[in-house]
C-alpha positions as CSV (number, residue, x, y, z in Angstrom):
1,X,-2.9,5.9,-11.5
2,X,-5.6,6.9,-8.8
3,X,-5.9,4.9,-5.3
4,X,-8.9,5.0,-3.6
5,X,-8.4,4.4,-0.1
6,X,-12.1,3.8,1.2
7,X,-13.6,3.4,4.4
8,X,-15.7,0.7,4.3
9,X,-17.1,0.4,7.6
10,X,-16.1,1.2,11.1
11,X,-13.6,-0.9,11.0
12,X,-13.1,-2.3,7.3
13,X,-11.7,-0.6,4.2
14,X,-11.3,-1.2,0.3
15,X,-9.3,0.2,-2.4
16,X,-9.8,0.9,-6.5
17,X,-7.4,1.4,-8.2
18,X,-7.9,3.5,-11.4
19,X,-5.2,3.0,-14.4
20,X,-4.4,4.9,-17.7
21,X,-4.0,1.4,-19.1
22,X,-5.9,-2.0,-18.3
23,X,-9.6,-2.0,-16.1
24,X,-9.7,-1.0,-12.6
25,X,-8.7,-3.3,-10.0
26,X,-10.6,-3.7,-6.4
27,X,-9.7,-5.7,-3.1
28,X,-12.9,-5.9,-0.9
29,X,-12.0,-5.9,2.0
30,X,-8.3,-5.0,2.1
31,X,-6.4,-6.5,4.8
32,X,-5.1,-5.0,7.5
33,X,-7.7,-2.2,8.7
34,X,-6.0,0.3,11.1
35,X,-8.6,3.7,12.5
36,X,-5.3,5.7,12.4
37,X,-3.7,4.5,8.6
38,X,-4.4,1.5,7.1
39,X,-1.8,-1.4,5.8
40,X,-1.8,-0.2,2.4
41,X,-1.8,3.0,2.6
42,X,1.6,2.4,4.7
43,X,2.6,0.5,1.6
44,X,1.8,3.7,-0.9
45,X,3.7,5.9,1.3
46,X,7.1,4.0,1.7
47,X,6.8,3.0,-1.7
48,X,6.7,6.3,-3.3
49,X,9.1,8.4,-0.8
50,X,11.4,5.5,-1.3
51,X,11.0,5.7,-5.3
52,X,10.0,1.8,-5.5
53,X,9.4,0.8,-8.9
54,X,8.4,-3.1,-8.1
55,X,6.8,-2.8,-4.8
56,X,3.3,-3.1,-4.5
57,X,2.3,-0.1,-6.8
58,X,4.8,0.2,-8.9
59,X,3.6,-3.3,-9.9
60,X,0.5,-2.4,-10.2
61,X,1.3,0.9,-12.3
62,X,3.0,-1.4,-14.9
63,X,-0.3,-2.8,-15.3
64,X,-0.2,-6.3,-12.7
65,X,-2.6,-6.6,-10.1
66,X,0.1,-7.2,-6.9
67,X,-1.3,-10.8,-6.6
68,X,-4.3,-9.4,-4.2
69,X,-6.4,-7.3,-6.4
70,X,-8.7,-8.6,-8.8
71,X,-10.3,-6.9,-11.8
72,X,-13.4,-4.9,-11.2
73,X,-16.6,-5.4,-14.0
74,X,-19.3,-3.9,-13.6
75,X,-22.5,-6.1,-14.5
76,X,-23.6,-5.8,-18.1
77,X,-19.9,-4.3,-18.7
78,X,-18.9,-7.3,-21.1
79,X,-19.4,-10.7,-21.0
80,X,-18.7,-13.4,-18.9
81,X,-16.1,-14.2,-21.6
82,X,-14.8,-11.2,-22.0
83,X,-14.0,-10.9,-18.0
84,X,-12.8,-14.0,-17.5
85,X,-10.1,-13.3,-20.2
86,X,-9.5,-10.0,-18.4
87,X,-9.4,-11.3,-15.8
88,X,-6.8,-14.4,-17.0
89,X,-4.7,-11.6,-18.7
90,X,-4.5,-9.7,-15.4
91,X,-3.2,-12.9,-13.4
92,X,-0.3,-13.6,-16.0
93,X,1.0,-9.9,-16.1
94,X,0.7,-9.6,-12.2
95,X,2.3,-13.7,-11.9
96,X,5.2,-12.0,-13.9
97,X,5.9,-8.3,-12.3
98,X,5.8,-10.8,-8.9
99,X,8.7,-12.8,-9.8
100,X,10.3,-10.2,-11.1
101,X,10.0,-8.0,-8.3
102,X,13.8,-8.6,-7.1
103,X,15.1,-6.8,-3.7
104,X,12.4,-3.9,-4.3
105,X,9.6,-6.0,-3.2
106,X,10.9,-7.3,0.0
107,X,12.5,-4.1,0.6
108,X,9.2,-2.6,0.7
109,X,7.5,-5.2,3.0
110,X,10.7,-4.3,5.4
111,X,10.4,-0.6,5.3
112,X,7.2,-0.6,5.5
113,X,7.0,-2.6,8.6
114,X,9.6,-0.5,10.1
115,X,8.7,2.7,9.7
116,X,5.1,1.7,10.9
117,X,6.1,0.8,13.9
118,X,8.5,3.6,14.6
119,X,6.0,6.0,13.7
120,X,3.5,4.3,16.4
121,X,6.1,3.6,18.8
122,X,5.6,7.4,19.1
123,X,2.1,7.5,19.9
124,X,1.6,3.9,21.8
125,X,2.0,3.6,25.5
126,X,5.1,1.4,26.9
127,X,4.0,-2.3,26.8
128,X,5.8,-5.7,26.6
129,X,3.8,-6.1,23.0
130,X,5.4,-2.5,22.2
131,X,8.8,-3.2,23.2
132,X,8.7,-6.8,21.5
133,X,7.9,-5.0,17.9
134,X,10.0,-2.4,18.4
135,X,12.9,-5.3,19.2
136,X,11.6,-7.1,16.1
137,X,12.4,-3.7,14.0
138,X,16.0,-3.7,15.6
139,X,16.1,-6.9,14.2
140,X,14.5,-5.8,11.0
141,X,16.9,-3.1,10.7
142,X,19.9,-5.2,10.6
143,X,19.4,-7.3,8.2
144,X,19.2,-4.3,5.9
145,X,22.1,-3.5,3.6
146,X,23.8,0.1,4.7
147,X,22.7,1.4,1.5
148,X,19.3,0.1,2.5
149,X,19.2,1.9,6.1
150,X,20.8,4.9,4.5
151,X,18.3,5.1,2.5
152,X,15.0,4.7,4.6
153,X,16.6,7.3,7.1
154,X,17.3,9.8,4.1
155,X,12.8,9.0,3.7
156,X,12.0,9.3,7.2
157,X,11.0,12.8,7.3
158,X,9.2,12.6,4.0
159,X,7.5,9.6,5.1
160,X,6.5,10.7,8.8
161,X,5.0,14.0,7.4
162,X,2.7,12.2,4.9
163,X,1.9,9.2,7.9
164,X,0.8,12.4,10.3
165,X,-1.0,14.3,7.2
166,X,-3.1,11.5,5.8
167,X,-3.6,9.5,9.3
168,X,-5.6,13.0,10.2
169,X,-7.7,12.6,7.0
170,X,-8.2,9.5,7.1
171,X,-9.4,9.4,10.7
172,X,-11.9,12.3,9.7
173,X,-13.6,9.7,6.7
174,X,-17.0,8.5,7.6
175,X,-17.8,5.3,6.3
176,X,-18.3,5.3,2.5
177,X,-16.0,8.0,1.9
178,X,-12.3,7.5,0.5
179,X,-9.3,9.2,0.3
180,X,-7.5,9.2,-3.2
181,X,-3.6,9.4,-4.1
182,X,-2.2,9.5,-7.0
183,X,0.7,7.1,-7.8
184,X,3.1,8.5,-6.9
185,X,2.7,11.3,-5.1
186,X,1.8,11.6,-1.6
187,X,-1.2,14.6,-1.6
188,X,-4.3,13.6,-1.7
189,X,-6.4,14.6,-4.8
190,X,-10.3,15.5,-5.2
């Protein structure tokens, strides 16, 4: 599965998502634009060092959409008919992977949010805002499992190289351009 990152605009970006199986999926505009790594791309990361089967991508891998992408047709591609039933088909195997998403999903919403901000907290001046998120990840933190914190701190280095790697690249896109990954590995491709 290949996931174009794409940088939309100055400050706006998109995502396809190629599969083996099933039509490519878009979100236009993804949420969560960011000029050093974008929300999602936070997502792919933690997901795949963490070896997340039912986060975000592993959801989509196994052919559901995430509940946020939607399928992409190309005009003249089939008919109206033919999409929405795509499209329909989509919905009930993404409704599905969703509730059956377990610990895994919200265990990637929590990683991910905490080893964002640690890996900013490096960068970003001292600020009440700054020390309130960083509090927040405290808080985060411990209502983690041991086996949970264990296991983001085994990913930390893994994760922190890739957030430094593809942060430079993806600074370095002009608008238009994207950055693919391939699920799951964490090098870009092309």
């Amino acid at each position: 599965m290949k996931v174009h990152f794409i940088r939309s605009g100055e400050h706006r970006y998109s995502m396809r998502i190629e599969r083996g199986k099933g039509p490519a999926l878009v979100m236009d505009p993804a949420p969560g634009f960011d000029p050093d790594l974008p929300h999602d791309m936070v997502h792919f990361v933690v997901e795949a060092a963490l070896g997340l089967k039912t986060g975000v991508f592993g959801q989509i891998a196994a052919g559901g959409n995430a509940g946020s992408f939607r399928v992409e047709t190309a005009d003249g591609e089939m008919s109206a008919k033919e999409r929405q039933r795509a499209v329909r088909k989509q919905g009930v195997k993404g409704a599905k992977l969703v509730k059956a998403q377990g610990r895994e999903g919200e265990l990637s919403e929590l990683a991910a949010f905490l080893f964002d901000i640690d890996w900013r907290s490096e960068t970003r001046p001292d600020s009440a805002a700054q020390r309130a998120a960083l509090g927040e990840a405290e808080r985060t933190r411990q209502s983690l499992s041991a086996d949970e914190r264990a296991r983001i701190d085994a990913a930390r280095p893994t994760v922190f190289e890739a957030f430094d790697r593809l942060s430079g690249q993806w600074r370095a896109l002009r608008p238009g351009a994207a950055l693919v990954l391939e699920w799951p590995g964490l090098q870009p491709i092309g």
